[in-house]
C-alpha positions as CSV (number, residue, x, y, z in Angstrom):
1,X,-13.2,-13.8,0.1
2,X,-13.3,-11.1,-2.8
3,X,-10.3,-11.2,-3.6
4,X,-9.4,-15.9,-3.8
5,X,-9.2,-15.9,-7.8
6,X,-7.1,-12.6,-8.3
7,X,-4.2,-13.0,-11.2
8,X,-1.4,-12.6,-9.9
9,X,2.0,-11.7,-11.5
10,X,5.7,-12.5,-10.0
11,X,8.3,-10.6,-11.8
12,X,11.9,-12.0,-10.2
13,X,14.9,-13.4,-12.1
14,X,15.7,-16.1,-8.8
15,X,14.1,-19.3,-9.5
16,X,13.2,-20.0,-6.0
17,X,11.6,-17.3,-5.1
18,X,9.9,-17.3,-8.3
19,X,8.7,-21.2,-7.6
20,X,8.3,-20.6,-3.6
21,X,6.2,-17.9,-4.2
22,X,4.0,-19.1,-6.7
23,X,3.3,-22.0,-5.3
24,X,2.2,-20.0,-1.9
25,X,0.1,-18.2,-3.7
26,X,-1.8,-21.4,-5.7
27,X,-2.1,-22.8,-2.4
28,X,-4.3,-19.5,-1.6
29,X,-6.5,-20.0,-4.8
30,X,-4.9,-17.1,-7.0
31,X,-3.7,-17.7,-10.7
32,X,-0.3,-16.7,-11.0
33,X,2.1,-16.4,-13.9
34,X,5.9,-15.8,-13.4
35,X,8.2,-13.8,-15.3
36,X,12.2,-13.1,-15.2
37,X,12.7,-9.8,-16.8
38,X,11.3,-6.3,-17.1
39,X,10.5,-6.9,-20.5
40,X,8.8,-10.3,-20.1
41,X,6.5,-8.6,-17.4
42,X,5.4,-5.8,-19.4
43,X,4.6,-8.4,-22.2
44,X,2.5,-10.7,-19.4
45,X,0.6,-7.7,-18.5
46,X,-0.7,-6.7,-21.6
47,X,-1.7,-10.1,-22.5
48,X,-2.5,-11.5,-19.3
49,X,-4.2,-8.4,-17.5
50,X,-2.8,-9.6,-14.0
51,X,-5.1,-7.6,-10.9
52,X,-1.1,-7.7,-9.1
53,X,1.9,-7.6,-10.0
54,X,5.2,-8.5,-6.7
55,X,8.4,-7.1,-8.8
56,X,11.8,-7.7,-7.7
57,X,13.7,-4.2,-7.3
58,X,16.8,-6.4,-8.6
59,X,16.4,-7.3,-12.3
60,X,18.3,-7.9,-15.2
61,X,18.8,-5.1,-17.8
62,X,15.1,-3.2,-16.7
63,X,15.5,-3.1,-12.6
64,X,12.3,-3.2,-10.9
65,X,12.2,0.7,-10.3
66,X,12.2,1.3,-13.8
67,X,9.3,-1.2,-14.6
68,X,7.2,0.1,-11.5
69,X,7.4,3.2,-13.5
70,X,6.6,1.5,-16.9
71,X,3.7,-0.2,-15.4
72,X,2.3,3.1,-13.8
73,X,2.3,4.8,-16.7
74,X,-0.5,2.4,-18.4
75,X,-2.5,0.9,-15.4
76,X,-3.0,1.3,-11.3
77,X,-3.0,-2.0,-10.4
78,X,-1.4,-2.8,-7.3
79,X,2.2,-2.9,-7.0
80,X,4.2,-5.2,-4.7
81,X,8.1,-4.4,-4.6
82,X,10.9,-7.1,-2.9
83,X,13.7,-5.3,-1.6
84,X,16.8,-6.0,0.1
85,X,17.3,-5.2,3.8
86,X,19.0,-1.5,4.4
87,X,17.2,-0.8,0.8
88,X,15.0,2.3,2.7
89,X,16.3,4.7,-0.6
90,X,15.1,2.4,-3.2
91,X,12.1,1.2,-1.8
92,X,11.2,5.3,-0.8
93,X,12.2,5.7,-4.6
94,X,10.2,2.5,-6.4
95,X,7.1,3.7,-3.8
96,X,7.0,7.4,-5.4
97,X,6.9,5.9,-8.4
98,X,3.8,4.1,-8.0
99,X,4.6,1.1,-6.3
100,X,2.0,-0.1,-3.3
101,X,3.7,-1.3,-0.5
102,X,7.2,-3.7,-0.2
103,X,8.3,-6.9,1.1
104,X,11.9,-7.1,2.6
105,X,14.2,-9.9,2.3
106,X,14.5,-12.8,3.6
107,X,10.6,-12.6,4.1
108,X,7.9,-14.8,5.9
109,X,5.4,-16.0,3.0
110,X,2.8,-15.2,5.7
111,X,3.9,-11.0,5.1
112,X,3.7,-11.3,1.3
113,X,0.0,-12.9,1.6
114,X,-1.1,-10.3,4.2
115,X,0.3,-7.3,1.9
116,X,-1.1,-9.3,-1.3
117,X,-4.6,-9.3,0.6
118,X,-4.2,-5.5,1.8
119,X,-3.3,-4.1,-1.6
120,X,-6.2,-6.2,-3.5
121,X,-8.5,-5.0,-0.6
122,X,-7.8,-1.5,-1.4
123,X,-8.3,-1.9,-4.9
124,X,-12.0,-3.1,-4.0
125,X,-12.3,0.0,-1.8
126,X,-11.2,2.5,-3.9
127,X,-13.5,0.8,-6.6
128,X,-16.7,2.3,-4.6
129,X,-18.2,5.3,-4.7
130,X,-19.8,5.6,-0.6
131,X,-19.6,8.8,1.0
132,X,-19.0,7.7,4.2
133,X,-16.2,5.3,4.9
134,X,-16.2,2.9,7.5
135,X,-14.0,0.9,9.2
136,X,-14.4,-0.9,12.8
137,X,-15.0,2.3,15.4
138,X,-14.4,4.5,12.9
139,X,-16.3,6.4,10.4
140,X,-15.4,9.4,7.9
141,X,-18.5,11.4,6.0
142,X,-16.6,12.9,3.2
143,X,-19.6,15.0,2.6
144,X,-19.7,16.4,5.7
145,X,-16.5,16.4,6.5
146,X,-17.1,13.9,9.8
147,X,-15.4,12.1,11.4
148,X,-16.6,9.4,14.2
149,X,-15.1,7.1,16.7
150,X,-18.0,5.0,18.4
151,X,-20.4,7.1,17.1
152,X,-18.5,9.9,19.3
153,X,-17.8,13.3,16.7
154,X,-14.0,13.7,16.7
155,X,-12.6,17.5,16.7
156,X,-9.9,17.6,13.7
157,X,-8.0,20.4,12.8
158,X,-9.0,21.3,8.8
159,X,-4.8,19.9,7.8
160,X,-5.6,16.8,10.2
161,X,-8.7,16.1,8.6
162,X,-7.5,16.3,4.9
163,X,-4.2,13.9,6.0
164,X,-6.9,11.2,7.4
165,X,-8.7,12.0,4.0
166,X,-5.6,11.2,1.9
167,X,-4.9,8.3,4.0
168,X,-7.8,6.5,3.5
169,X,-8.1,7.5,-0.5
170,X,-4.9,5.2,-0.1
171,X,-6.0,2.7,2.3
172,X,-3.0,-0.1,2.4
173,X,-0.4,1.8,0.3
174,X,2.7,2.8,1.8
175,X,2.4,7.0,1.5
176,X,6.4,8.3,1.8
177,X,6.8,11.4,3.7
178,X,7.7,13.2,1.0
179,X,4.2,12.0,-0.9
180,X,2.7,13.2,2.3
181,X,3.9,16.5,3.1
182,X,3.5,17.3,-0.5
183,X,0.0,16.3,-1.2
184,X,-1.2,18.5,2.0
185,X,1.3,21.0,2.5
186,X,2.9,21.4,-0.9
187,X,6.6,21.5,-2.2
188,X,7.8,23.6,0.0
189,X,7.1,21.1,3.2
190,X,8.3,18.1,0.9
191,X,11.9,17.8,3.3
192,X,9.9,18.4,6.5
193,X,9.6,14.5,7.8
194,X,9.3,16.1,11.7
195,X,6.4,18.6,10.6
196,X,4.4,15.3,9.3
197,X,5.7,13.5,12.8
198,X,3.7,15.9,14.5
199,X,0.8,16.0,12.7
200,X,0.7,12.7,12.6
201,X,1.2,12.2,16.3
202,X,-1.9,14.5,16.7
203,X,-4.2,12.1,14.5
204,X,-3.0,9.7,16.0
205,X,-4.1,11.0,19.9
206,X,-7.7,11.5,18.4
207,X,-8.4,8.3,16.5
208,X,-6.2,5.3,18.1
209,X,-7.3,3.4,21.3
210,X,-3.9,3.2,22.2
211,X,-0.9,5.7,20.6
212,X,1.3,3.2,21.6
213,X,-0.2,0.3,18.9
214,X,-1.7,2.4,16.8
215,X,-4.1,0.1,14.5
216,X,-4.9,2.7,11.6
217,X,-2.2,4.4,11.1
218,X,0.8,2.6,10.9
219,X,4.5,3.7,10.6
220,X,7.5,1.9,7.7
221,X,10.5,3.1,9.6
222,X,12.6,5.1,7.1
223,X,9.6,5.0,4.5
224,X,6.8,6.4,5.6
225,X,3.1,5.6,6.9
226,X,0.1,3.6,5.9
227,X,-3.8,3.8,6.6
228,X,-4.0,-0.1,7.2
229,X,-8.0,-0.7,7.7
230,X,-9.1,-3.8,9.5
231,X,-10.5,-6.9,7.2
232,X,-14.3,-7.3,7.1
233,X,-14.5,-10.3,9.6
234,X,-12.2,-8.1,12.2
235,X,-14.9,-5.6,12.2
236,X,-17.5,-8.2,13.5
């Protein structure tokens, strides 16, 4: 797989979950260091050059909010965030400040490696330079502004086109409404969660086999959406 080898940094100041998770991930062929602090992890990336980094939103001194932030402002590698359940305001908060995507506590190791996998896969993605993005039935020409579903044209609206657009740019990520409704509406529409609902309802209608599991784009209740492609091998 492209991404067995990936660095991989843990940033949590609980010793179990620091060991427990490590050792999930070794099992899984990635290299991973561990730090407790904010300050420890900032040094680790600048020496180490991890390709992810799974921060704890509770830390000591530096909370994990505040490193996200830190570690934003100097790379865009993938950020995994481990929040408590009920936490919907600080993981909305850590993920509009760059983080990827979040874990919630108490959580199967089986979730972490599925959103470890997800956010190095969109790093690979977003590493390429293809017009046309594929991706099981579907298929976006972002030169022509295309869109196909078995090689059937889909009708979008101009907005529902440039949502899918976005989406995809951010394949795996957790997009918040708010990052949403401002990136295609503007400020103005940045409160308006049902306008988004709609729209994405709509999208929805014209590019899932079934509304009811959608498989592309996926809802984080109290969070926000993601465009969750299918792996390689699930396209076969």
């Amino acid at each position: 797989m492209i991404h067995q080898g990936a660095r991989i940094l843990v940033v949590d100041d609980e010793p179990q979950i620091r060991r427990s998770l490590q050792v999930n991930l070794e099992t899984k062929n990635y290299a991973v260091e561990v730090a407790v602090s904010g300050e420890e992890a900032l040094q680790t990336i600048a020496r180490w050059k991890p390709d992810l980094v799974i921060v704890d939103l509770l830390l000591p001194s530096m909370n994990g909010i505040e490193l996200t932030s830190k570690i934003r402002e100097q790379s865009i590698i993938p950020i995994i965030v481990l929040s408590a359940v009920g936490d919907e305001r600080k993981k909305v908060k850590a993920l509009e400040c760059g983080a990827d995507d979040y874990v919630t506590k108490p959580f199967s190791m089986e979730e972490v490696l599925a959103r470890v996998r997800s956010a190095l896969r969109r790093t690979v993605m977003l590493s390429g330079t293809e017009p046309v993005f594929k991706n099981g039935a579907l298929s976006v020409n972002f030169e022509r502004r295309e869109v196909r579903l078995q090689n059937k044209l889909v009708k979008l609206t101009p907005t529902e086109y440039d949502l899918l657009k976005y989406m995809i740019q951010y394949a795996g990520k957790v997009l918040t409404h708010r990052t949403l409704l401002t990136a295609i509406w503007g400020e103005a529409y940045a409160d308006q969660a049902q306008y988004l609902r709609v729209f994405i309802g709509q999208l929805r209608k014209k590019i899932e086999r079934n509304t009811a599991r959608p498989t592309y784009i996926l809802t984080d209740p109290g969070v926000g959406y993601r465009f969750e492609p299918a792996l390689p091998e699930e396209n076969s």
